[in-house]
C-alpha positions as CSV (number, residue, x, y, z in Angstrom):
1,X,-167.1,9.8,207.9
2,X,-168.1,13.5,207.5
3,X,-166.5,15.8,210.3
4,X,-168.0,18.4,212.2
5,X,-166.2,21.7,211.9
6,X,-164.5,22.6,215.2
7,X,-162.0,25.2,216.7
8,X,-159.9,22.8,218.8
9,X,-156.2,24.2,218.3
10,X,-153.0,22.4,219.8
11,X,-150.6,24.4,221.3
12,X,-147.4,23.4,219.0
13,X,-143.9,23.3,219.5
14,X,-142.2,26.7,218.7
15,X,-138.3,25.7,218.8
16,X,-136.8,23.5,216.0
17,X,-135.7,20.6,218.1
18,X,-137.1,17.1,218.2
19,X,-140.7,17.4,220.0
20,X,-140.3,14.1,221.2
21,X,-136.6,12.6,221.6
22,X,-135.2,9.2,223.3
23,X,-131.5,8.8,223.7
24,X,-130.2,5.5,224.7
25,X,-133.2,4.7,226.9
26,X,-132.8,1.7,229.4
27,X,-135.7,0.0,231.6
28,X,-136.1,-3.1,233.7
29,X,-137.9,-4.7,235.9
30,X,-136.7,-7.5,238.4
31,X,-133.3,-8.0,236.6
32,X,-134.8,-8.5,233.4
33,X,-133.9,-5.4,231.5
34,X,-136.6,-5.3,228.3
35,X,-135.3,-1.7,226.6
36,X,-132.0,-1.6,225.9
37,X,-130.3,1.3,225.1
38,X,-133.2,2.8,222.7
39,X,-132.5,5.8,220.7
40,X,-135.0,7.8,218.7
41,X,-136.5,11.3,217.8
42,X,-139.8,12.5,216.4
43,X,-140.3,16.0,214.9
44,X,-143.2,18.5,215.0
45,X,-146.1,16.6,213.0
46,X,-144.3,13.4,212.5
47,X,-145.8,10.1,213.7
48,X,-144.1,7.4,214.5
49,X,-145.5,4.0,214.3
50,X,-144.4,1.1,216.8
51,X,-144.2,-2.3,215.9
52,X,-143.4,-5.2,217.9
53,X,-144.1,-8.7,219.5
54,X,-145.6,-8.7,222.9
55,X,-143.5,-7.9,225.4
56,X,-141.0,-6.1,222.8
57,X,-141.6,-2.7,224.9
58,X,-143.6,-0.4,222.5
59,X,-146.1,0.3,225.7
60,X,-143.3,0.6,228.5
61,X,-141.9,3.8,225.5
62,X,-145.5,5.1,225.3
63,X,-145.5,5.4,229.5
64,X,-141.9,7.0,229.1
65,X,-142.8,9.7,227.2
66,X,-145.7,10.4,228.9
67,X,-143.4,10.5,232.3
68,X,-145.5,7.7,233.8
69,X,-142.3,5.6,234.3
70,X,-138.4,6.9,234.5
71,X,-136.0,5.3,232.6
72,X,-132.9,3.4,234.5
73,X,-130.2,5.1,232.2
74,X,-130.8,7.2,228.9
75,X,-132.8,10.6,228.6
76,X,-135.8,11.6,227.4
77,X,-136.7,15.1,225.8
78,X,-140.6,16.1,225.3
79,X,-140.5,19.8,223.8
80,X,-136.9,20.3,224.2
81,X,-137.4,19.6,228.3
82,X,-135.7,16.6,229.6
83,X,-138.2,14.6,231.9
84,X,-135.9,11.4,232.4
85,X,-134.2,14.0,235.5
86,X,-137.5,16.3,236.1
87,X,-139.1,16.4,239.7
88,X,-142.7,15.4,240.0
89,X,-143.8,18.6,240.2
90,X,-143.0,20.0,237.0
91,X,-143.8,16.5,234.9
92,X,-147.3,17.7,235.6
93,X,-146.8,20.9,233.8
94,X,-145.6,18.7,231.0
95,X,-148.0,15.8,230.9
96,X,-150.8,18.4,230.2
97,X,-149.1,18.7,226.7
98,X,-149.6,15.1,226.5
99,X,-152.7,13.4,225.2
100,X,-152.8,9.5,226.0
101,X,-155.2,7.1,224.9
102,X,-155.1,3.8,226.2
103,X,-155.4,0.5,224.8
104,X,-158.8,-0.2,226.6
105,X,-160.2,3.4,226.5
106,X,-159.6,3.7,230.4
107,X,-162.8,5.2,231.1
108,X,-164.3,5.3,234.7
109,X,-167.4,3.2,234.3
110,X,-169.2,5.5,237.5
111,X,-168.6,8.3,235.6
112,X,-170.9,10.3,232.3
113,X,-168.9,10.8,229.3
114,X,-168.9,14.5,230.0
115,X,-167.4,13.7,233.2
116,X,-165.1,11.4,232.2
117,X,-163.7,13.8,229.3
118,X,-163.8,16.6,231.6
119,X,-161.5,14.6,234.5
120,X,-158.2,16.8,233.4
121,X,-159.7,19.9,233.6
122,X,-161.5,19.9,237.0
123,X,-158.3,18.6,238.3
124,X,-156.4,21.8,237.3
125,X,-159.6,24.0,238.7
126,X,-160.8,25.4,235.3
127,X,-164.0,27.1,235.7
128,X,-167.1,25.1,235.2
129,X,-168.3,27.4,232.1
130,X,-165.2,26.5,230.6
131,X,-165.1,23.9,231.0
132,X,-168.8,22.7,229.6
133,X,-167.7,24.1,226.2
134,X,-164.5,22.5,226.0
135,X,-166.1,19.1,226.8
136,X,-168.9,19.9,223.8
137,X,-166.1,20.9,221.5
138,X,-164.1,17.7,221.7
139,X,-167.1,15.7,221.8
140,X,-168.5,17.5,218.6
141,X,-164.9,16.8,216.9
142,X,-165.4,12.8,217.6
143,X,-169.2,13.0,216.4
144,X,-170.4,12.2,219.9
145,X,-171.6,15.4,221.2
146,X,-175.3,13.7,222.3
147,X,-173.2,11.0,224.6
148,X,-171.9,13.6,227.1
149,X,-174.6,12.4,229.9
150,X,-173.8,8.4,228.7
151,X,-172.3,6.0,231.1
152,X,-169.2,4.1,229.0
153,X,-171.3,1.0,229.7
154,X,-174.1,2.1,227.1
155,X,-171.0,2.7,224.5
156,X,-169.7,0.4,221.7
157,X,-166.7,-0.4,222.0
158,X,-165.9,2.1,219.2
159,X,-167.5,4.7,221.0
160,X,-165.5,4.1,224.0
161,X,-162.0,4.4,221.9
162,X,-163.5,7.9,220.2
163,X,-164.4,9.2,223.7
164,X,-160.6,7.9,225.2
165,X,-159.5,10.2,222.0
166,X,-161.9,13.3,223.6
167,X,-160.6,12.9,226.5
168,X,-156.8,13.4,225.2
169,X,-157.5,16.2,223.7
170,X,-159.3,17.9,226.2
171,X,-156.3,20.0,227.0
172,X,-155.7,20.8,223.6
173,X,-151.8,19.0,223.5
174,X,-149.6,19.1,220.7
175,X,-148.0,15.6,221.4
176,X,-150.5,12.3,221.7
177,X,-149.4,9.0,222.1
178,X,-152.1,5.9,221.0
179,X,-151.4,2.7,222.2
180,X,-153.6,0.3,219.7
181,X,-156.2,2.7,219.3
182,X,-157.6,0.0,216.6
183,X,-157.3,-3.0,219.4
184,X,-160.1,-4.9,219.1
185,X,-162.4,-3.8,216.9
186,X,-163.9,-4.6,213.0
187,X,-162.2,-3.0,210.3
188,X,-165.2,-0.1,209.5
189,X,-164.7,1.4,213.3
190,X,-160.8,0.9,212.8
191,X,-161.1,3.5,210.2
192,X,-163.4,5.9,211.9
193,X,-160.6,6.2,214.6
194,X,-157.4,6.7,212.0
195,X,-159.6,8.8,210.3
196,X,-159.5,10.9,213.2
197,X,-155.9,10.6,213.7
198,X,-155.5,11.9,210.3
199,X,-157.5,15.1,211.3
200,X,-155.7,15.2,214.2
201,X,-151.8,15.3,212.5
202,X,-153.1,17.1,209.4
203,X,-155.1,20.0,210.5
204,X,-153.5,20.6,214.3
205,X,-149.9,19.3,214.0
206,X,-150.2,17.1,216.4
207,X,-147.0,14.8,216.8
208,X,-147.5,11.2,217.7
209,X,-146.4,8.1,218.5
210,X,-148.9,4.8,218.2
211,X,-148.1,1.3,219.1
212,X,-150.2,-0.9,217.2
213,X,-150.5,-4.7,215.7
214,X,-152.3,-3.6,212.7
215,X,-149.6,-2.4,210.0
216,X,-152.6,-1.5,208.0
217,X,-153.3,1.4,210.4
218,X,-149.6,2.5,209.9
219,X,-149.2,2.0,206.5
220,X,-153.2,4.9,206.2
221,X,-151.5,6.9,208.3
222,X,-148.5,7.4,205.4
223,X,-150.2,7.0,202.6
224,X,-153.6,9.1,203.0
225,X,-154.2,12.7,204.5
226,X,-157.0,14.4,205.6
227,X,-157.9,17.2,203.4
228,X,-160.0,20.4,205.4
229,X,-161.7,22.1,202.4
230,X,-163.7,18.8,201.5
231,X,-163.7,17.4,205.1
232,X,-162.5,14.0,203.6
233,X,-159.9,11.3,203.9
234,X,-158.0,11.7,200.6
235,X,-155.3,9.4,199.4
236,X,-152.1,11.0,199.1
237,X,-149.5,12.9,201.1
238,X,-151.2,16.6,200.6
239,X,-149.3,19.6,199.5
240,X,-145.4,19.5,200.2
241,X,-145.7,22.3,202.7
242,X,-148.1,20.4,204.5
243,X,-146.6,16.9,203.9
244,X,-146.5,14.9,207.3
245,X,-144.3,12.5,207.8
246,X,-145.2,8.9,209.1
247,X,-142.4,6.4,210.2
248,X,-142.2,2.8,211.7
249,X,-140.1,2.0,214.5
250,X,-139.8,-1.8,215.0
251,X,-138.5,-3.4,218.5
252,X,-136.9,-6.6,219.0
253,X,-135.4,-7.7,221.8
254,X,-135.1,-4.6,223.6
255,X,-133.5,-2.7,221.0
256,X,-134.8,-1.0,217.4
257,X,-134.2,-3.9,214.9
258,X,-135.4,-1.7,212.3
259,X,-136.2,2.2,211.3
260,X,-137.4,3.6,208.4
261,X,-140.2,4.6,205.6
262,X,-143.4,2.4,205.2
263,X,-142.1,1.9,201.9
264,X,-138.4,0.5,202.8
265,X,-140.4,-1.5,205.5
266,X,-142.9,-3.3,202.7
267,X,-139.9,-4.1,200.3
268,X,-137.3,-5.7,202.8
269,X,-136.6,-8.9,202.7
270,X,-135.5,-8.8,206.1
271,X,-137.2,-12.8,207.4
272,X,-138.6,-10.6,210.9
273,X,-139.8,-7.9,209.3
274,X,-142.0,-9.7,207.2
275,X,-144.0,-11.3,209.7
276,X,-145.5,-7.5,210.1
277,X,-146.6,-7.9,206.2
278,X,-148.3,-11.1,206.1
């Protein structure tokens, strides 16, 4: 994958806390409480990878931090602002720092691509010239900038997930959340899309958090980095002022049953966690 050059900038977190923090987070639904008293923190430029069963919770703390859903008990911080207690009205202020791309893609099948990328900003009344070059930019930086008059329909599936990732970006946040970006497809377009991830983290900060079944898309995220001079995926962490960080997060039964480096995760012994290494 050669990128296209691009001028997409994030707007990034300025103070030194946490840009994305959980503190004892509790949800439920119907008496059955399925988070239970989670506690976490990302900071600026650090990903955080979610592992889990089905039902463990990873996408209920995707929706959290977005402020799609409230929590029962517990707070949630996104840039130092609490949303767990914040009034509709100013959530949307914050969810336009907040890039989300769904499992599926989520794309309105009656609208373009163009359109569809563009949703976010005719909603907040951008001007239409604006606009038009914002929707070409983030298409040029997921090497789709001749699909913009496309209905999803005529898409592969990898197309689909590269336009969901347009779409996020479209309002240039410094925080996305993926929730398995890789779902679904072969390994070759798996790549494509955490190559773009890498971009993504290495050359505009952006802090994440990514659900995903595939500890292989976890373990790329730590171990290679996207370098901008050559416009390659390199392994390696890049320069220590540039490191990034990349952590895994692994739910069970509500709670975090484990936290740590890629590399403490591949050497336990722990009988759960190895399930995620076979």
């Amino acid at each position: 994958m050669q990128p296209s050059s691009t001028s997409l900038t994030a707007t990034l977190p300025v103070s030194n806390q946490p840009a994305i923090e959980f503190q004892e987070v509790r949800l439920g639904f119907a008496g059955h409480e399925i988070l239970r008293g989670v506690t976490f923190s990302a900071q600026e430029r650090e990903t955080i990878i979610l592992l889990g069963e089905t039902g463990s919770g990873k996408t209920l703390l995707l929706k959290l931090a977005a402020g799609l859903l409230r929590p029962d008990d517990g707070r949630i911080f996104i840039l130092g602002k609490d949303v767990s207690a914040m009034h509709e009205r100013d959530l949307l202020e914050v969810r336009r720092k907040i890039g989300f791309v769904f499992q599926e893609g989520a794309l309105f099948d009656s609208l373009t691509v163009g359109e569809n990328v563009a949703y976010r900003l005719h909603e907040d009344r951008v001007p239409e010239e604006e606009i038009d070059s914002r929707v070409q930019e983030v298409l040029r930086f997921v090497e789709l900038p001749h699909t913009s008059e496309m209905l999803p329909s005529e898409l592969s599936g990898g197309m689909r997930r590269r336009v969901s990732i347009a779409r996020a970006l479209i309002t240039r946040p410094p925080i996305v959340l993926y929730d398995s970006p890789t779902a679904g497809l072969d390994p070759i377009t798996s790549q494509t899309i955490i190559s773009l991830i890498l971009r993504l983290r290495d050359v505009y900060g952006v802090t994440a958090l990514m659900a995903t079944h595939r500890l292989q898309d976890g373990f790329g995220l730590a171990h290679y980095h996207f370098d901008p001079q050559s416009k390659r995926v390199l392994r390696g962490a890049g320069t220590e002022a540039a490191r990034p960080v990349t952590h895994f997060l692994v739910l069970r039964d509500g709670r975090i049953y484990f936290e740590g480096t890629p590399e403490e995760l591949m050497h336990s012994k722990d009988p759960y966690l190895q399930r995620f290494l076979i």
